[in-house]
FITOR-76809 format. One record per residue: residue number from 1; residue in three letters; y, z, x of N, C-alpha, C in turn. Coordinates in steps of 0.05 Angstrom, whole numbers, m for minus. Atoms other than C-alpha are relative to their C-alpha. Layout:
BEGIN
+-----+--------+--------+--------+--------+--------+--------+--------+--------+--------+--------+
| num | residu |    n_v |    n_w |    n_u |   ca_v |   ca_w |   ca_u |    c_v |    c_w |    c_u |
+-----+--------+--------+--------+--------+--------+--------+--------+--------+--------+--------+
| NUM |    Ala |      Y |      Z |      X |      Y |      Z |      X |      Y |      Z |      X |
...
+-----+--------+--------+--------+--------+--------+--------+--------+--------+--------+--------+
END
This chain:
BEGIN
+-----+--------+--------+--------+--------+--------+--------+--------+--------+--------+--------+
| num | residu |    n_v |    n_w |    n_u |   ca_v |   ca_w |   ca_u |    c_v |    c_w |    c_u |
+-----+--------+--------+--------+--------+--------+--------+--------+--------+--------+--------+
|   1 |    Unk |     24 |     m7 |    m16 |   2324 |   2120 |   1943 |      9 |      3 |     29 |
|   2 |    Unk |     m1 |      5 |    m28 |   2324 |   2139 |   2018 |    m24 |      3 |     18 |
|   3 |    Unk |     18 |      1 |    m11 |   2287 |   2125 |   2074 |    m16 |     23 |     11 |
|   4 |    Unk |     12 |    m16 |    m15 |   2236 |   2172 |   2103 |    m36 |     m8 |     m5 |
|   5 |    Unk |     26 |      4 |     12 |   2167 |   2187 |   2102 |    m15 |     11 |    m10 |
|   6 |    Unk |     13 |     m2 |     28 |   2119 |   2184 |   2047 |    m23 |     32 |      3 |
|   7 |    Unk |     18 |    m28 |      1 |   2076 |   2253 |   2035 |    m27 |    m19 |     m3 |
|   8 |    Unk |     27 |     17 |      3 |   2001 |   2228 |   2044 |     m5 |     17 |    m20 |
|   9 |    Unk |     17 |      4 |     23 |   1964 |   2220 |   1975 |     m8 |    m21 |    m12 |
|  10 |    Unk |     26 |     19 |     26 |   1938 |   2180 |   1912 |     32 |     m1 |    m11 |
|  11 |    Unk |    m12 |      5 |      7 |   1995 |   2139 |   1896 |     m7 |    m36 |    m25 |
|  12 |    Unk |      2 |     14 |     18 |   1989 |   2095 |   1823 |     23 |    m25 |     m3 |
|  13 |    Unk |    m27 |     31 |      3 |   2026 |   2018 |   1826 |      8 |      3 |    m29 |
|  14 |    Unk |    m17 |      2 |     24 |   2076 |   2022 |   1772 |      6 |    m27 |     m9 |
|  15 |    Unk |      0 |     26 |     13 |   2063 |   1959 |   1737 |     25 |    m14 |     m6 |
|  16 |    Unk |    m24 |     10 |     11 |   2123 |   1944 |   1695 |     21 |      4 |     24 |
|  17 |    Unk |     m9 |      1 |    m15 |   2164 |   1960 |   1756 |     m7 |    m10 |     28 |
|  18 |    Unk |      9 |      4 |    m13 |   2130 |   1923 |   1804 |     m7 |    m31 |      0 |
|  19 |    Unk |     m3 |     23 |      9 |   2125 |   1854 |   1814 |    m13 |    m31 |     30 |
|  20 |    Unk |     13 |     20 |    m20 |   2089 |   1789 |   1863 |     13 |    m29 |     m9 |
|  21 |    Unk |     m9 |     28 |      0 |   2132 |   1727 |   1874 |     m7 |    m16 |     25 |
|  22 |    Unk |      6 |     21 |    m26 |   2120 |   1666 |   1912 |     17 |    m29 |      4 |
|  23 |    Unk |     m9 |     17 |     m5 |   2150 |   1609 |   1943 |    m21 |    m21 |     20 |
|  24 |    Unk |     16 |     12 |    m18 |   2107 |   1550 |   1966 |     13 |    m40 |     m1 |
|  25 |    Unk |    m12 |     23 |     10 |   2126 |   1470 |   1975 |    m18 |    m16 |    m21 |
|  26 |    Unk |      9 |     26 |     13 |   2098 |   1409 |   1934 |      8 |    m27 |      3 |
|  27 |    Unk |    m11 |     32 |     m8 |   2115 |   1331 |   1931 |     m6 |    m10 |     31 |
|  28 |    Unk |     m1 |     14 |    m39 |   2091 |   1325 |   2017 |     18 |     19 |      2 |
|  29 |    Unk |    m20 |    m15 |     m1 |   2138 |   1384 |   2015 |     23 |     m6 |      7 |
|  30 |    Unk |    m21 |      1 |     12 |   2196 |   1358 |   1992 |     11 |     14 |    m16 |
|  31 |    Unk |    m14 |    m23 |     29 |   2206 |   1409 |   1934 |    m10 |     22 |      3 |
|  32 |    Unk |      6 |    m25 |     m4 |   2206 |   1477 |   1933 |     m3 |     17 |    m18 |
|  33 |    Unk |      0 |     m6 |     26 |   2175 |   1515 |   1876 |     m7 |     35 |      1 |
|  34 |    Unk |     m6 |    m32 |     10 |   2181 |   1594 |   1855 |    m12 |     11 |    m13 |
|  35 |    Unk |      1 |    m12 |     20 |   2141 |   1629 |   1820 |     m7 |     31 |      1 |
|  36 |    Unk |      6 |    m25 |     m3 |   2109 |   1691 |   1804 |    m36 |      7 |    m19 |
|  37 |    Unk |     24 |    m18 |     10 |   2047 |   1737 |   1789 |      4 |     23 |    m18 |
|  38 |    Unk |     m5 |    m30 |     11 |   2037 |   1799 |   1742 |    m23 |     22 |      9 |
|  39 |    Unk |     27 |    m22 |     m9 |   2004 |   1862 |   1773 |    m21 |     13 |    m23 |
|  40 |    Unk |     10 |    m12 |     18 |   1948 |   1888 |   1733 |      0 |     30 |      8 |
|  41 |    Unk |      1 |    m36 |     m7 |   1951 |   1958 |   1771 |    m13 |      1 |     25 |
|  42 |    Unk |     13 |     m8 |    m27 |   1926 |   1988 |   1838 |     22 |     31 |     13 |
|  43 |    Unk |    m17 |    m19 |    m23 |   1941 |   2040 |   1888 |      7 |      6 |     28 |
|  44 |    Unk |    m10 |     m4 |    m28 |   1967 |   2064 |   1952 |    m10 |     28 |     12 |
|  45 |    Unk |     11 |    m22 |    m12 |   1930 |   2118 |   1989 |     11 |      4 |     26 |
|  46 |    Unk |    m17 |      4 |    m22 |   1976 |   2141 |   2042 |    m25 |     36 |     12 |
|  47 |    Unk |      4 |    m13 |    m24 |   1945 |   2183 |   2104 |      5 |      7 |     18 |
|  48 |    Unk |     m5 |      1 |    m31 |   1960 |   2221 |   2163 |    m12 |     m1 |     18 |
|  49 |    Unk |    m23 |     21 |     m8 |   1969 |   2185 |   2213 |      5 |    m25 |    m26 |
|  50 |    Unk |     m5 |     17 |     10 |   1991 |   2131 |   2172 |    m18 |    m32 |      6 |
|  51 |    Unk |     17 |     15 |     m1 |   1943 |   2084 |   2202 |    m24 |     m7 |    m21 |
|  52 |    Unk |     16 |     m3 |     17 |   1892 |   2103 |   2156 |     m2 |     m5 |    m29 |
|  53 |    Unk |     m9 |      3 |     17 |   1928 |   2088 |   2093 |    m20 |    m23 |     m3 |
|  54 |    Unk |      6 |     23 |      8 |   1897 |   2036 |   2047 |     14 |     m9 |    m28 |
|  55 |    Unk |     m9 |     17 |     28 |   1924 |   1994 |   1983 |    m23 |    m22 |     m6 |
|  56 |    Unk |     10 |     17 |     23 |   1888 |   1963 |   1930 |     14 |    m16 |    m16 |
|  57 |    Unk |     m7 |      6 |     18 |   1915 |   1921 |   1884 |    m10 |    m20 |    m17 |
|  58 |    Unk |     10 |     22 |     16 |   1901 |   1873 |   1821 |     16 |    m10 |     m8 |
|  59 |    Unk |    m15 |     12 |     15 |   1939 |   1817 |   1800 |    m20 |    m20 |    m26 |
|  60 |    Unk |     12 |     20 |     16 |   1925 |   1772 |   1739 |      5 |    m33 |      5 |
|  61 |    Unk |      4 |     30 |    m10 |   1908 |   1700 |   1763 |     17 |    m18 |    m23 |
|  62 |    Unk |    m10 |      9 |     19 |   1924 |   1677 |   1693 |     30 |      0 |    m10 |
|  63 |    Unk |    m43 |     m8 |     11 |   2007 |   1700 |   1690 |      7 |    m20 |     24 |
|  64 |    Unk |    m11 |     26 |    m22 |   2014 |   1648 |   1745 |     14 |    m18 |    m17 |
|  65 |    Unk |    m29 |     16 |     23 |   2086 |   1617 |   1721 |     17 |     m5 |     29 |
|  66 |    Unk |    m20 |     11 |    m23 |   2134 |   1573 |   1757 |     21 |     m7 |    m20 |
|  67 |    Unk |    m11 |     15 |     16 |   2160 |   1557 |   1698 |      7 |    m28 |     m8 |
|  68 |    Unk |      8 |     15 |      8 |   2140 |   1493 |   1689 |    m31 |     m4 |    m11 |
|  69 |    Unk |     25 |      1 |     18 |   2082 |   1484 |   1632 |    m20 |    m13 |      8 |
|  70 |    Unk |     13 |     11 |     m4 |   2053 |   1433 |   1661 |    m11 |      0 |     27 |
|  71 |    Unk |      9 |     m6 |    m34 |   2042 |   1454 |   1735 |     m3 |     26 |     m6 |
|  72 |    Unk |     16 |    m22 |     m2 |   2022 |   1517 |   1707 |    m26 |      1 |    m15 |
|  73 |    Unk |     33 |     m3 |     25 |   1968 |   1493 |   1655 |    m22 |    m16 |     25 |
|  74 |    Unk |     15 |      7 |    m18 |   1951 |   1450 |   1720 |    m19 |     20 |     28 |
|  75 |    Unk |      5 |    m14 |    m13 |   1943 |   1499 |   1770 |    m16 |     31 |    m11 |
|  76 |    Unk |     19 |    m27 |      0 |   1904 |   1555 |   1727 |    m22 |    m11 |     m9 |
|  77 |    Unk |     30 |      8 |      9 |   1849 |   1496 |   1703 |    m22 |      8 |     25 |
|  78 |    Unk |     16 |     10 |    m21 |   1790 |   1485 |   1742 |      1 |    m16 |     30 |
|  79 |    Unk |    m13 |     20 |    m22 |   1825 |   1439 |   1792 |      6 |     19 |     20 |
|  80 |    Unk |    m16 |    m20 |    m17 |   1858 |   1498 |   1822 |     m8 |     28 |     m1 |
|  81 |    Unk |      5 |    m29 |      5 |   1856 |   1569 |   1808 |    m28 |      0 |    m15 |
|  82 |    Unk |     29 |    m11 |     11 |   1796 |   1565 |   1757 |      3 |     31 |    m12 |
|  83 |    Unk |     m3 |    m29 |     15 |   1826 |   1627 |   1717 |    m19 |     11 |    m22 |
|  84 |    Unk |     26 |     m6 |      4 |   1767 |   1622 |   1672 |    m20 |     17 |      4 |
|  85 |    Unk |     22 |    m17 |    m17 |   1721 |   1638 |   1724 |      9 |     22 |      7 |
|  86 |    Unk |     m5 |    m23 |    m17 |   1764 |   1677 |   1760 |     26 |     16 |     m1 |
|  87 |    Unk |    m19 |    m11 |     11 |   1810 |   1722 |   1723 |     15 |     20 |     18 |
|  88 |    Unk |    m24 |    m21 |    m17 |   1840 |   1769 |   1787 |      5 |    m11 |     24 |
|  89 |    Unk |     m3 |      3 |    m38 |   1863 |   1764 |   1858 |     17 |     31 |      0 |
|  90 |    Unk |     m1 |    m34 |    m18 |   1858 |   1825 |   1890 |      7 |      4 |     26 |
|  91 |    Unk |     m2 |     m7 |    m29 |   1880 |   1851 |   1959 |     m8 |     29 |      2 |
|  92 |    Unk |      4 |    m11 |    m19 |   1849 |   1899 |   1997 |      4 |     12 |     24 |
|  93 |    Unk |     m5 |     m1 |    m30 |   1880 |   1934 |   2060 |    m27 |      7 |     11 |
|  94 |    Unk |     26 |     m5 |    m14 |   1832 |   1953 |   2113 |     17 |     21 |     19 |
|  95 |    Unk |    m13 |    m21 |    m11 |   1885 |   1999 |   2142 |     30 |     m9 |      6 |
|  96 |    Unk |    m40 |      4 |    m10 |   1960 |   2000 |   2173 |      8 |     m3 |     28 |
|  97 |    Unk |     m5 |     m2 |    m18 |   1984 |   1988 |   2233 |     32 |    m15 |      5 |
|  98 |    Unk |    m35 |      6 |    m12 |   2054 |   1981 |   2276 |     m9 |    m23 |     16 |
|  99 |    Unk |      2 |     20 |    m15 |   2064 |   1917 |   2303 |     12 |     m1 |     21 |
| 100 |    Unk |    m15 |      0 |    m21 |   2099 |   1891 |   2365 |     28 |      5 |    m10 |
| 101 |    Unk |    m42 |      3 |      8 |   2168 |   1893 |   2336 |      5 |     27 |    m23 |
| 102 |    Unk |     m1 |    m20 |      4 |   2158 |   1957 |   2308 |      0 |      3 |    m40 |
| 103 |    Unk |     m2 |      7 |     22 |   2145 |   1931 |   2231 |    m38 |     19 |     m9 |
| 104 |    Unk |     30 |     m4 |      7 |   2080 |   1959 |   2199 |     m7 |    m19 |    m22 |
| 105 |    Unk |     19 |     27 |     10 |   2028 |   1915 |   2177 |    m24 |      3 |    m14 |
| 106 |    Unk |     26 |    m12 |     20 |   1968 |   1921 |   2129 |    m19 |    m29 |     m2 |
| 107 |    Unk |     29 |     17 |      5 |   1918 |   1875 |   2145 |    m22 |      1 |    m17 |
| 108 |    Unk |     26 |      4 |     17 |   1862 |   1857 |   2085 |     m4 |    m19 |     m2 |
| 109 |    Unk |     13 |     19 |     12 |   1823 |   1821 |   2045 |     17 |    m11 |    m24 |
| 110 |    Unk |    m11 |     14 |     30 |   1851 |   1774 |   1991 |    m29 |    m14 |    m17 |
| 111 |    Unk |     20 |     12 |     23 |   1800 |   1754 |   1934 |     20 |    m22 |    m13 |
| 112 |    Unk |    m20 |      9 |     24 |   1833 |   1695 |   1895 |    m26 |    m21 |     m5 |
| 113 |    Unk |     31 |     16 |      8 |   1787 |   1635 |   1863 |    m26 |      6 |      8 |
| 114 |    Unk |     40 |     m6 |     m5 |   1719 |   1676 |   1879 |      5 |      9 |     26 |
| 115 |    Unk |      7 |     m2 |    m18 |   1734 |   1675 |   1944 |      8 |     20 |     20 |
| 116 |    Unk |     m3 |    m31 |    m21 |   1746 |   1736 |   1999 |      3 |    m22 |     26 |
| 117 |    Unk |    m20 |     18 |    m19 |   1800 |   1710 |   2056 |     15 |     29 |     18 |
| 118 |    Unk |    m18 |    m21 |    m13 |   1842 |   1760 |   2112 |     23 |     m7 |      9 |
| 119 |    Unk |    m27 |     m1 |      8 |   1904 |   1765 |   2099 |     15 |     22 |      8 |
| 120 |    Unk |    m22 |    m22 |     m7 |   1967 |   1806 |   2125 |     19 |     11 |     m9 |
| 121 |    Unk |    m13 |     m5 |      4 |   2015 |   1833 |   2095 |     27 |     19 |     12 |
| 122 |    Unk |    m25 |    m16 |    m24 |   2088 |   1856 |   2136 |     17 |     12 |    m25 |
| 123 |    Unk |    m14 |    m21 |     13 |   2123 |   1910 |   2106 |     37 |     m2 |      8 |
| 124 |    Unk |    m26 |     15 |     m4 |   2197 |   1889 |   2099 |     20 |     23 |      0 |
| 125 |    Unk |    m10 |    m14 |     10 |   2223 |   1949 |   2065 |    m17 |     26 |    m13 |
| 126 |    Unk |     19 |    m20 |      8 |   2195 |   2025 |   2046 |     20 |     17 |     m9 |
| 127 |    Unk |    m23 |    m15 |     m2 |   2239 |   2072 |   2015 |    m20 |     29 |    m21 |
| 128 |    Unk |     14 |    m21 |      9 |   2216 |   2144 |   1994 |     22 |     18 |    m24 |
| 129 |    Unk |    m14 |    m13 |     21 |   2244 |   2181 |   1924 |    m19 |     19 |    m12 |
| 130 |    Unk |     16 |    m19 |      9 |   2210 |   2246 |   1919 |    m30 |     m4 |     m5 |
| 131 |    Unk |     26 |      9 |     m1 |   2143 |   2228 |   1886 |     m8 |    m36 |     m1 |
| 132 |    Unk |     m6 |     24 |      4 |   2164 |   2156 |   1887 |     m7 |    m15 |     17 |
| 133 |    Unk |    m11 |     13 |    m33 |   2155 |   2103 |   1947 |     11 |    m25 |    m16 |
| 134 |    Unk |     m6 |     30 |     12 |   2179 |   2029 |   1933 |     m1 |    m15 |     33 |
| 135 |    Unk |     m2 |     20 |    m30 |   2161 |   1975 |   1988 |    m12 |    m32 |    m13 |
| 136 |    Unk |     m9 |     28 |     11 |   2167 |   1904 |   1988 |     m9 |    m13 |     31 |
| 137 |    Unk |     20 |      6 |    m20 |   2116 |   1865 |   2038 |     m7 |    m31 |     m5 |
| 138 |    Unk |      4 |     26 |     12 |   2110 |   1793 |   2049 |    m32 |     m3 |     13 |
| 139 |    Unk |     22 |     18 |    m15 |   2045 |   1750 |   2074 |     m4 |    m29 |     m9 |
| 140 |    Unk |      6 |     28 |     13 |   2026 |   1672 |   2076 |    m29 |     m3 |      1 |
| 141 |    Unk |     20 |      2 |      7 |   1971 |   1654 |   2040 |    m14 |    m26 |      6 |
| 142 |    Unk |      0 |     19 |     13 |   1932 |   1593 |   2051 |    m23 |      2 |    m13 |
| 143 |    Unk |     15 |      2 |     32 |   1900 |   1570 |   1988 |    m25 |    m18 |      9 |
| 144 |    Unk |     24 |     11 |    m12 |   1847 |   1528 |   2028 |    m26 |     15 |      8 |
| 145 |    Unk |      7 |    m22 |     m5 |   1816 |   1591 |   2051 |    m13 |      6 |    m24 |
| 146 |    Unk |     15 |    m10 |     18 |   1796 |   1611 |   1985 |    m14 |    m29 |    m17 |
| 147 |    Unk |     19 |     28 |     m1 |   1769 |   1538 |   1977 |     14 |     m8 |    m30 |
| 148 |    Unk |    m16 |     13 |     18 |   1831 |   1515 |   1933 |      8 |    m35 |     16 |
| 149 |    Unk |     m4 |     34 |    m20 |   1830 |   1441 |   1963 |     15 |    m24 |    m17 |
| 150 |    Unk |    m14 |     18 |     10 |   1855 |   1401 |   1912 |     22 |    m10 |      0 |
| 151 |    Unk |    m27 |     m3 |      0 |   1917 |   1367 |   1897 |     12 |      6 |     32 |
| 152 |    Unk |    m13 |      3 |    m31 |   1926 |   1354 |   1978 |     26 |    m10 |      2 |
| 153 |    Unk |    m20 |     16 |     14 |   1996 |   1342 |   1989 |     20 |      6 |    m22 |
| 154 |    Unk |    m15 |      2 |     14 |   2024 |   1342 |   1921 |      5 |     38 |     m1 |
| 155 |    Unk |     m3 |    m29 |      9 |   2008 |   1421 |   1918 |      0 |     10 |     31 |
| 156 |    Unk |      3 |    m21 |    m28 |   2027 |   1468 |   1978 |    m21 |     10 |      9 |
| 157 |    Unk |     22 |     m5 |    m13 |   1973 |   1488 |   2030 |      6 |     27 |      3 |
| 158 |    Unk |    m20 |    m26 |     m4 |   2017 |   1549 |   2041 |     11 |     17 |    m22 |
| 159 |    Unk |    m20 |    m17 |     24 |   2045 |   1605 |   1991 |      8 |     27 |     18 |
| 160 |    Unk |    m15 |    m30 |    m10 |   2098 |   1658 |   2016 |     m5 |     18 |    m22 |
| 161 |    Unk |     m5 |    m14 |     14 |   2082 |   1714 |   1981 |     20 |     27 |      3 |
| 162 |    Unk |    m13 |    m13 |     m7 |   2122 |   1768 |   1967 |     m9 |     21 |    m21 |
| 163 |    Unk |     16 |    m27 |     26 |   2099 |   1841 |   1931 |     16 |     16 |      4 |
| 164 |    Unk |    m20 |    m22 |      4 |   2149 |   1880 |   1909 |    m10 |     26 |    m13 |
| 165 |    Unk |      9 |    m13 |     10 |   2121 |   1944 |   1899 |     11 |     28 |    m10 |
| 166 |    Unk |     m8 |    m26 |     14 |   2137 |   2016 |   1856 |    m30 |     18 |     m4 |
| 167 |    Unk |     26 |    m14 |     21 |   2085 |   2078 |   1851 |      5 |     19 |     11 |
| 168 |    Unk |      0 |    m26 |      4 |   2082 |   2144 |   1839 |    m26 |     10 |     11 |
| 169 |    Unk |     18 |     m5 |    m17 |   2045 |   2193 |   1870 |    m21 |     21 |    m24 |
| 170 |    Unk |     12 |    m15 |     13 |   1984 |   2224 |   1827 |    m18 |     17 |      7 |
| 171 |    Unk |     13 |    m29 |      2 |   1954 |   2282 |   1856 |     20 |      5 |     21 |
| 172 |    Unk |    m17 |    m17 |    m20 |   1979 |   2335 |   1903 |    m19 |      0 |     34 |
| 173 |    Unk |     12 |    m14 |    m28 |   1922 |   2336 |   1960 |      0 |    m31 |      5 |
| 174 |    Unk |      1 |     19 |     m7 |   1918 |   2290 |   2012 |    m16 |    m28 |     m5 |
| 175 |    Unk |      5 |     16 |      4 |   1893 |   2218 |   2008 |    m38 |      2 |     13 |
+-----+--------+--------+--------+--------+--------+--------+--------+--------+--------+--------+
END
């Protein structure tokens, strides 16, 4: 892939190539635990200027894995996530913008347990392959915000996320 920039359109997240990991603490943050999300799909609507751009996406609440069984059967009951109730977390941009340090930034909304939170996401990496882009964008989430309170302490207040993203571009006219 190389860098440049993206042709504005209607670009489709390539699921199986695409991917949301996180790193957040636990124990009083002593331990540091890993896991990950699975995208259910979304897209990327790129615009010129590039300000205008927005991203959608859906993850499934329920693929929440750290790989441990038991801090994941904990964290998707009712106590925590409530995957039941609330089978997505979605983001939202609300547009793009260049920061002071010359990084672009996609300020939205995050949906996760029910609840709608604003959230940033910094664009780490963008790389352009014909009808292809791939970018990889962190933001910290806290989980209080969407009125995840439990488990003070033993469960992180904090989650680094990280969205590694892949998608193709599906039409030809602009966004």
């Amino acid at each position: 892939m190389t860098t440049a920039t993206p042709t504005p359109g209607r670009y489709a997240i390539d699921v199986p190539h695409s991917e949301i990991t996180f790193t957040t603490k636990h124990m009083f943050g002593l331990g540091t635990v890993r896991g990950s999300f699975r995208l259910r799909g979304g897209t990327v609507c790129l615009t010129e200027p590039l300000t205008g751009s927005r991203v959608d996406a859906v993850a499934d609440a329920a693929s929440f894995d750290t790989g441990n069984k038991n801090r994941d059967r904990q964290v998707l009951s009712k106590a925590l996530l409530d995957t039941a109730s609330h089978p997505d977390i979605a983001f939202t941009s609300t547009g793009a913008e260049l920061d002071e340090a010359g990084a672009w930034a996609l300020p939205g909304l995050l949906t996760a347990h029910g609840v709608r939170a604003p959230v940033t996401f910094t664009v780490a990496r963008a790389e352009v392959d014909g009808a292809e882009i791939a970018v990889e964008a962190t933001a910290t989430v806290d989980r209080y915000a969407h009125g995840v309170t439990k488990l003070k302490g033993m469960a992180g207040r904090h989650l680094r996320l990280t969205a590694t993203v892949r998608a193709r571009r599906t039409d030809g006219s602009p966004a």
